[in-house]
TIFILUM-580204 format. One line per field, with one value per residue: residue in one letter; x, y, z of N, C-alpha, C in turn. Coordinates in pm, 1 decimal. Layout:
BEGIN
aa <- c(a, ...)
n_c1 <- c(X, ...)
n_c2 <- c(Y, ...)
n_c3 <- c(Z, ...)
ca_c1 <- c(X, ...)
ca_c2 <- c(Y, ...)
ca_c3 <- c(Z, ...)
c_c1 <- c(X, ...)
c_c2 <- c(Y, ...)
c_c3 <- c(Z, ...)
This chain:
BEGIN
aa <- c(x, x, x, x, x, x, x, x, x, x, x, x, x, x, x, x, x, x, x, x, x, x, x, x, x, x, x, x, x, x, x, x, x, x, x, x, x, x, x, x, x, x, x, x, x, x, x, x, x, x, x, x, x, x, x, x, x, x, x, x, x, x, x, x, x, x, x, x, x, x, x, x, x, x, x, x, x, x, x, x, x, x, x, x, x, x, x, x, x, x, x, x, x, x, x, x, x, x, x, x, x, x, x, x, x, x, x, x, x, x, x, x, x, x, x, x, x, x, x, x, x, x, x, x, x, x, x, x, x, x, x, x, x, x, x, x, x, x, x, x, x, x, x, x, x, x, x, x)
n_c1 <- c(-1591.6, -1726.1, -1908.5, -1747.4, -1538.9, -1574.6, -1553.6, -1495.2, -1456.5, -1130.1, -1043.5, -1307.2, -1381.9, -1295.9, -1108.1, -1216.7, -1150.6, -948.0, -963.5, -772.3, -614.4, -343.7, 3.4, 130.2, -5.3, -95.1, -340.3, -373.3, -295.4, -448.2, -642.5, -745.0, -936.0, -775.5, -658.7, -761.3, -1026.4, -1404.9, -1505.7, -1312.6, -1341.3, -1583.4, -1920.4, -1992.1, -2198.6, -2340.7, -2551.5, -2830.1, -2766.1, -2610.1, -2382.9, -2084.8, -2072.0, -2117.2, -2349.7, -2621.0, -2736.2, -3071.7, -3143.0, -3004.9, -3155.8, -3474.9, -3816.5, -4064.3, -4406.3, -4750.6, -4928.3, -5228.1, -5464.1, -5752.4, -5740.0, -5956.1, -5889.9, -5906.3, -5972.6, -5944.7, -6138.2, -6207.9, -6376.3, -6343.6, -6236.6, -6427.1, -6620.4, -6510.1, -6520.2, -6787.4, -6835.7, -6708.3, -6855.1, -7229.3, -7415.7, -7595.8, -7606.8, -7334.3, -7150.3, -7014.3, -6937.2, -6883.6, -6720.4, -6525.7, -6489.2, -6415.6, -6132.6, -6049.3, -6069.6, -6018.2, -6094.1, -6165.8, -6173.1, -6221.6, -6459.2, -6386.5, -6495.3, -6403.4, -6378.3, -6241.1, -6224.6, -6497.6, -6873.2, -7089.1, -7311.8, -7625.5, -7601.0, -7631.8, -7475.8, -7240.1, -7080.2, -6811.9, -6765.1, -6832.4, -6622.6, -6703.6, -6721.2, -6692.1, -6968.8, -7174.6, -7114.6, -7199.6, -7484.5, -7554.8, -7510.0, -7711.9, -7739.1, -7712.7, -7641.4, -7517.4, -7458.7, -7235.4)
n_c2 <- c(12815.1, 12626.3, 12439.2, 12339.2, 12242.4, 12006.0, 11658.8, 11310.7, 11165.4, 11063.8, 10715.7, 10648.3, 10606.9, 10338.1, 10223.2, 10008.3, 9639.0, 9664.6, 9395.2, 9139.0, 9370.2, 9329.9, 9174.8, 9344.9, 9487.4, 9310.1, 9184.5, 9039.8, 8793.4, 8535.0, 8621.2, 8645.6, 8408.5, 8116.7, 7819.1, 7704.5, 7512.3, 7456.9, 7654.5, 7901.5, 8039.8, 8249.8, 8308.6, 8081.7, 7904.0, 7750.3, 7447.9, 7467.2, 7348.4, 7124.6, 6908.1, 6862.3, 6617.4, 6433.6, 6277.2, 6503.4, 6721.4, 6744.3, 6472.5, 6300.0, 6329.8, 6210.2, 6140.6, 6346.3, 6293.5, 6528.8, 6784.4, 6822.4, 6937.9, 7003.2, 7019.3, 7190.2, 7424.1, 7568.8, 7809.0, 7792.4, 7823.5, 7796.3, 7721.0, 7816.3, 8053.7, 8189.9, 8208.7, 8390.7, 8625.0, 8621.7, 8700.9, 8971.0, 9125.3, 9095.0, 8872.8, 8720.7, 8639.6, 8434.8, 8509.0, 8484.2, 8749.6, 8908.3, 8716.3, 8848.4, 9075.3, 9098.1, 9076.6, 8726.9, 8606.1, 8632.6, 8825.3, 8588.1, 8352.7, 7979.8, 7923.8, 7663.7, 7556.0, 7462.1, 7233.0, 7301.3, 7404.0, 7563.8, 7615.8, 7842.1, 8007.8, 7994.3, 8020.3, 8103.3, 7987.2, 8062.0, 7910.3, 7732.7, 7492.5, 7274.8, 7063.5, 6801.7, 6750.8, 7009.6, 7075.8, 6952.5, 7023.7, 7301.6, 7238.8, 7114.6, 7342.6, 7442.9, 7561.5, 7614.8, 7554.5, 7611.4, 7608.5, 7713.3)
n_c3 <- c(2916.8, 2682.2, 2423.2, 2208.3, 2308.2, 2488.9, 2552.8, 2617.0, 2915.7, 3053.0, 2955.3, 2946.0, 2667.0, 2468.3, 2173.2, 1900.8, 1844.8, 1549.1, 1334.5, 1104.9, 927.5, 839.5, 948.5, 1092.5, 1269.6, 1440.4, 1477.8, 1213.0, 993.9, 1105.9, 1215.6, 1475.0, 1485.6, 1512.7, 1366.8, 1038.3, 931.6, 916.0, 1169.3, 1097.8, 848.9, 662.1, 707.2, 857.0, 1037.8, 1294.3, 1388.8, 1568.5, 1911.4, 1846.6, 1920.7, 1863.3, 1746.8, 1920.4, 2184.7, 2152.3, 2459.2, 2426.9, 2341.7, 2503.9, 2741.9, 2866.9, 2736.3, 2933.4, 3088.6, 3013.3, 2972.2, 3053.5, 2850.2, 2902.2, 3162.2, 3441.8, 3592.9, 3935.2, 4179.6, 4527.7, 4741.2, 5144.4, 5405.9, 5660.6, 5596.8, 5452.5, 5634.1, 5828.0, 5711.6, 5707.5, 6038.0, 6021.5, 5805.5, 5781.4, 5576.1, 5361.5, 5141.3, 4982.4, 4679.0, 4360.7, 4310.3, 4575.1, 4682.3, 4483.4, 4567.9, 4848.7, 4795.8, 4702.7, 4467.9, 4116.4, 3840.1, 3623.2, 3711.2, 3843.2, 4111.4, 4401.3, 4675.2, 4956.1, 5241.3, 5480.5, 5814.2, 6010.9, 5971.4, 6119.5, 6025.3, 5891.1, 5539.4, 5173.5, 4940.7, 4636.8, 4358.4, 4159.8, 4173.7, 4488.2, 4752.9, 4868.5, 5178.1, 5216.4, 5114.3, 5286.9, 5487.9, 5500.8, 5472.6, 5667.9, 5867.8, 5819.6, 5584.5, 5153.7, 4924.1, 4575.4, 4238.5, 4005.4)
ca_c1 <- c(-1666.8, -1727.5, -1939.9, -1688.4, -1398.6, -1664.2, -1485.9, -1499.7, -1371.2, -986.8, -1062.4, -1420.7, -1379.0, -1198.4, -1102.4, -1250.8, -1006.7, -964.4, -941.3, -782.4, -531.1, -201.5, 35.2, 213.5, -115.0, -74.9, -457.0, -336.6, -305.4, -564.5, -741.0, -777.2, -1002.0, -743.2, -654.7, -813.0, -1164.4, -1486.6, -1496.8, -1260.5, -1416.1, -1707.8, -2051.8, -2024.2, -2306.4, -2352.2, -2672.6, -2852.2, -2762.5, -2484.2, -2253.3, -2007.8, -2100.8, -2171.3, -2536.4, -2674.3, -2832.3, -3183.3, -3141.3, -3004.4, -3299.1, -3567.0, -3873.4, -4206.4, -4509.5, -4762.6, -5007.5, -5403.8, -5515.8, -5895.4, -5788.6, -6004.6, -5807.5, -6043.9, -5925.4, -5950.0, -6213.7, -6228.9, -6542.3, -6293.2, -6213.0, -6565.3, -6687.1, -6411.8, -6573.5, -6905.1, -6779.5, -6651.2, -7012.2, -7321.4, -7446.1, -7695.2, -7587.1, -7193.5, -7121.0, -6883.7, -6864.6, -6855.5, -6567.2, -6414.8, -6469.7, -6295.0, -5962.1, -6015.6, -6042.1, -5988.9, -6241.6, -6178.2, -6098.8, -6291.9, -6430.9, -6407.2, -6517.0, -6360.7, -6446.8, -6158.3, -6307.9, -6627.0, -6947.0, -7176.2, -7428.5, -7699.2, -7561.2, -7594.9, -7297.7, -7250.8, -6943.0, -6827.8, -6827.6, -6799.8, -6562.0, -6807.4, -6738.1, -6804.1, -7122.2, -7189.6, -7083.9, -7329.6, -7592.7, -7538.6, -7574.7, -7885.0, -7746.3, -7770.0, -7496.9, -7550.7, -7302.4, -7266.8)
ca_c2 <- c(12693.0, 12590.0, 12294.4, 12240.0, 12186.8, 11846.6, 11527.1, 11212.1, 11120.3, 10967.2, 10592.6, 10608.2, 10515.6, 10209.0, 10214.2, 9869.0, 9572.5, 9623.2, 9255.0, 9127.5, 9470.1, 9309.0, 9131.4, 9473.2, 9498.8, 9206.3, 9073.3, 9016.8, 8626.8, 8456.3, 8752.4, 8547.0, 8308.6, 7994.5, 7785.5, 7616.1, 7447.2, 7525.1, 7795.5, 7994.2, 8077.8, 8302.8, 8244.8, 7941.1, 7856.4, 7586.1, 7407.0, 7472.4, 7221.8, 7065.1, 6926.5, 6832.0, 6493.7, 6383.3, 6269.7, 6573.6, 6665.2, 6703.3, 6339.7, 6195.9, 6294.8, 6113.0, 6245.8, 6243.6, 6353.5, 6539.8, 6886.6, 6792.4, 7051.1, 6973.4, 7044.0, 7282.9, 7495.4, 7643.0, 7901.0, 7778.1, 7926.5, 7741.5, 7765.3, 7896.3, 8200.1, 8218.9, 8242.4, 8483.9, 8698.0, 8674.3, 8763.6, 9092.8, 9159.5, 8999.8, 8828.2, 8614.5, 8481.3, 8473.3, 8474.6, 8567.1, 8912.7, 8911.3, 8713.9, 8956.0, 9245.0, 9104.9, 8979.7, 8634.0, 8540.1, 8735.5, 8834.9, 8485.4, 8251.5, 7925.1, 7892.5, 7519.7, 7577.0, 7332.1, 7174.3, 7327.3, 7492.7, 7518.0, 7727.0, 7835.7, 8052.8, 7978.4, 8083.2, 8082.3, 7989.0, 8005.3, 7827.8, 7660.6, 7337.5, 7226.6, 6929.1, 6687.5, 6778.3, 7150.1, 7074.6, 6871.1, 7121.3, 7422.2, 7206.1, 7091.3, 7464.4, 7510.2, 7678.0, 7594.7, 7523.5, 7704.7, 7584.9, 7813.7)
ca_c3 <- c(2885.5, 2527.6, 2379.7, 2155.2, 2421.5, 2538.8, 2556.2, 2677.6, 3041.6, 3005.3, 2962.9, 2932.5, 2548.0, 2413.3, 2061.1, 1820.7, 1793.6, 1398.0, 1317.0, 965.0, 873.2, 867.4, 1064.8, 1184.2, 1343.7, 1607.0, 1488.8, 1104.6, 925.3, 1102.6, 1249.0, 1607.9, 1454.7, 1520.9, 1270.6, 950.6, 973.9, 915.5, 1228.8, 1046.2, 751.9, 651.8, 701.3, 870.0, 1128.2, 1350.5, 1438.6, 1745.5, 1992.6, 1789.2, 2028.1, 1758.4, 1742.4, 2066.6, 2168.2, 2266.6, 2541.0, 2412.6, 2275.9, 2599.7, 2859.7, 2802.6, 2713.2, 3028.9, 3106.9, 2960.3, 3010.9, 3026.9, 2785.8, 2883.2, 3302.5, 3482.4, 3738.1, 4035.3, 4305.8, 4635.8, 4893.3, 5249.7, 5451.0, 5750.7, 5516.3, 5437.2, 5835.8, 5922.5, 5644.0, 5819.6, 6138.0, 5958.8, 5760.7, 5806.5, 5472.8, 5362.6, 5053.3, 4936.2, 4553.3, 4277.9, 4331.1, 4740.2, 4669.1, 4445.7, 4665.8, 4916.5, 4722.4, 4732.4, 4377.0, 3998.8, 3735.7, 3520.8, 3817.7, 3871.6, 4253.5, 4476.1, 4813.6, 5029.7, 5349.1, 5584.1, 5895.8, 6038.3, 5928.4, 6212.0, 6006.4, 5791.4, 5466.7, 5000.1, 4870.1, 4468.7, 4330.4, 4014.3, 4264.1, 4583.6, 4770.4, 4963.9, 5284.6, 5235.1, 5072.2, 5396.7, 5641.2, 5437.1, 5467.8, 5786.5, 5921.0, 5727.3, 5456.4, 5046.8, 4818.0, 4463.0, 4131.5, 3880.3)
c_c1 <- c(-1723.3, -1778.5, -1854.1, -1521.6, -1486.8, -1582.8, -1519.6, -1439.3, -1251.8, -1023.3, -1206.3, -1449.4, -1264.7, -1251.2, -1126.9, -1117.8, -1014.8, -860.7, -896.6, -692.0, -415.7, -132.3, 136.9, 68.0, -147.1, -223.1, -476.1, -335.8, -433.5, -626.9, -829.5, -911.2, -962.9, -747.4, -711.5, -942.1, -1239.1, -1560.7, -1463.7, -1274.5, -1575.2, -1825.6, -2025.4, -2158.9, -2281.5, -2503.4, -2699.9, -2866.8, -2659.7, -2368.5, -2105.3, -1963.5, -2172.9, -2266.2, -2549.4, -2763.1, -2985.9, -3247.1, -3109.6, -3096.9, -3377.6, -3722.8, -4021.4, -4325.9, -4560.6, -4850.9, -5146.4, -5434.1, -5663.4, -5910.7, -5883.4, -5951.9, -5930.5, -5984.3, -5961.7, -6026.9, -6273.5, -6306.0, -6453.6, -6278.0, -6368.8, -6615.7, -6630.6, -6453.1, -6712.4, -6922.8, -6780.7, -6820.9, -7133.2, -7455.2, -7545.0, -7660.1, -7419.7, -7196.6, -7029.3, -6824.9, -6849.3, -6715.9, -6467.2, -6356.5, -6383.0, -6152.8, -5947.0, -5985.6, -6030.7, -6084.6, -6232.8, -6175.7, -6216.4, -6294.6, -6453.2, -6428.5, -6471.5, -6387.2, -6313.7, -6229.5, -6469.3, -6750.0, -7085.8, -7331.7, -7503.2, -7696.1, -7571.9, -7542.6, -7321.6, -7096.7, -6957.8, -6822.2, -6721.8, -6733.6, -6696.7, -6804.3, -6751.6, -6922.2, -7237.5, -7183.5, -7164.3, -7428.4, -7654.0, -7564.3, -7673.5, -7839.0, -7767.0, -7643.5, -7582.3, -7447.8, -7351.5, -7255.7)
c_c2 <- c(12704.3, 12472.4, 12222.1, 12196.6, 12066.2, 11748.0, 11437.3, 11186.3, 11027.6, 10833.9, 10529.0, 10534.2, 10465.9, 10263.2, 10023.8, 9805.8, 9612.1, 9498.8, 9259.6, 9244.9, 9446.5, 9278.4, 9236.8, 9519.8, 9404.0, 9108.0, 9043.2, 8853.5, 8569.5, 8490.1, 8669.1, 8437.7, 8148.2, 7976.0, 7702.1, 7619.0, 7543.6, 7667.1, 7880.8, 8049.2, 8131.0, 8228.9, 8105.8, 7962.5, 7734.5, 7576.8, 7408.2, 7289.1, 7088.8, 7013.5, 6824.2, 6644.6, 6420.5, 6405.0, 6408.7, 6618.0, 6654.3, 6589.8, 6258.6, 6195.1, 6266.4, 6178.3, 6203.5, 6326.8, 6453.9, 6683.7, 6832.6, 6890.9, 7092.9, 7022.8, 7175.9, 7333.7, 7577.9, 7691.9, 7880.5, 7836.1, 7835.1, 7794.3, 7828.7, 8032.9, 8259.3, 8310.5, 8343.6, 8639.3, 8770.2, 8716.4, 8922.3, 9213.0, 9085.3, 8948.4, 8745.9, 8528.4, 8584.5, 8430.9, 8531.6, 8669.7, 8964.8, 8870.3, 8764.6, 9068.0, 9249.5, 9002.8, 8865.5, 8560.1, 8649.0, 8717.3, 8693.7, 8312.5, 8186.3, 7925.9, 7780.3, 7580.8, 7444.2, 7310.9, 7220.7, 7442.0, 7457.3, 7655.2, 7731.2, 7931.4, 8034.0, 8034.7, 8038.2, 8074.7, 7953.0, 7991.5, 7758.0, 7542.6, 7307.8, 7088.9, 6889.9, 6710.1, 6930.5, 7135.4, 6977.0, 6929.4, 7241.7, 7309.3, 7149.3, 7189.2, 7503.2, 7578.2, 7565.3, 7634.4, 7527.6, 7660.4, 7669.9, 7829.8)
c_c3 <- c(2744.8, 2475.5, 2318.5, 2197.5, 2520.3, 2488.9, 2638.5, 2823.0, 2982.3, 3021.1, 2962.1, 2769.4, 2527.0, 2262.8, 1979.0, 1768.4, 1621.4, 1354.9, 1105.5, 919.4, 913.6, 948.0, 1117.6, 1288.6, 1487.1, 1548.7, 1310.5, 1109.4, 946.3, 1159.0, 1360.9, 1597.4, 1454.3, 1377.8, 1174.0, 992.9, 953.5, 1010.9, 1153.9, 911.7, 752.1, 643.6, 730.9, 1067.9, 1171.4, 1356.8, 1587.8, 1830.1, 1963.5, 1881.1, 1939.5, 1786.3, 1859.0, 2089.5, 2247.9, 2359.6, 2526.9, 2372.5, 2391.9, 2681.4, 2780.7, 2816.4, 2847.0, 3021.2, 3009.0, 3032.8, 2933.4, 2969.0, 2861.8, 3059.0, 3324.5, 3603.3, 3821.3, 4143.4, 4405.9, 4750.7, 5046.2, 5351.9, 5600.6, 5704.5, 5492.4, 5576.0, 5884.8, 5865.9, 5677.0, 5949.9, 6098.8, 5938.3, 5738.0, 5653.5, 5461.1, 5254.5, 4948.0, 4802.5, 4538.3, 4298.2, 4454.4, 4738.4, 4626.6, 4509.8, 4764.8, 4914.0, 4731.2, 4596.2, 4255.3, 3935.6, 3638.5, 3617.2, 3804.0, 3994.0, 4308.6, 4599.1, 4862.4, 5166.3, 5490.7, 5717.5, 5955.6, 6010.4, 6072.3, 6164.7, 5887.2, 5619.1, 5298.1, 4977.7, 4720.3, 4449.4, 4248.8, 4088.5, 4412.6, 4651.4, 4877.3, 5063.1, 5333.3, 5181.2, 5220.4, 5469.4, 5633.3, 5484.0, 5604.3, 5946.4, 5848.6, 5611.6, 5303.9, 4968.2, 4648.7, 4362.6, 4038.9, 3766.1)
């Protein structure tokens, strides 16, 4: 055994078409570039999206809708998820970081509490804002709705 008896596996390398060296070469005259026209000549470029004349398609669909820069996105917390939480550990007042602790929302997230479920214990809730019928259903069990 000898490093310099190392070779390649039989057929693991291909040798490079060499394009353009004569027509005893098979890829000589027009060096498989077809004939004439601006293709076949150097340095030619097309334009992106060029469909050589024909409307193309970023010109035929039509253009819609738009992105609200100004929306406010808010992470979802339902007063059933809430309750099932108090079941678990017995709380008095749920915020930001209760919710973090147990994976419901991320360190940048806005929170909506929403009105799905039912709340049976007297409970603080802080939240960037509440839908109307969870702020109705907290208050309804004695508890106190908090925005933040």
């Amino acid at each position: 055994m000898n490093l310099s008896l190392l070779q390649p596996a039989p057929g693991s390398v291909k040798d490079r078409k060499r394009i353009g060296r004569g027509t005893g070469s098979g890829r000589g005259g027009t060096s498989t570039r077809g004939h004439k026209g601006a293709k076949s000549r150097s340095g030619y470029t097309s334009k992106i999206g060029f469909e050589g004349g024909q409307m193309p398609l970023q010109r035929r669909v039509p253009k819609f809708g738009f992105k609200n820069f100004n929306r406010v996105e808010y992470s979802p917390v339902n007063l059933d998820v809430i309750s099932s939480l108090l079941t678990i550990q017995d709380v008095k007042v749920v915020d930001f970081e209760f919710l973090r602790a147990h994976g419901l929302i991320s360190k940048n997230d806005k929170v909506k509490v929403l009105g799905r479920g039912e709340l049976n214990s007297a409970i603080e809730i802080h939240a960037h804002a509440f839908s109307r019928s969870a702020s109705e259903l907290i208050e309804k069990a004695g508890g106190k709705t908090v925005l933040i």
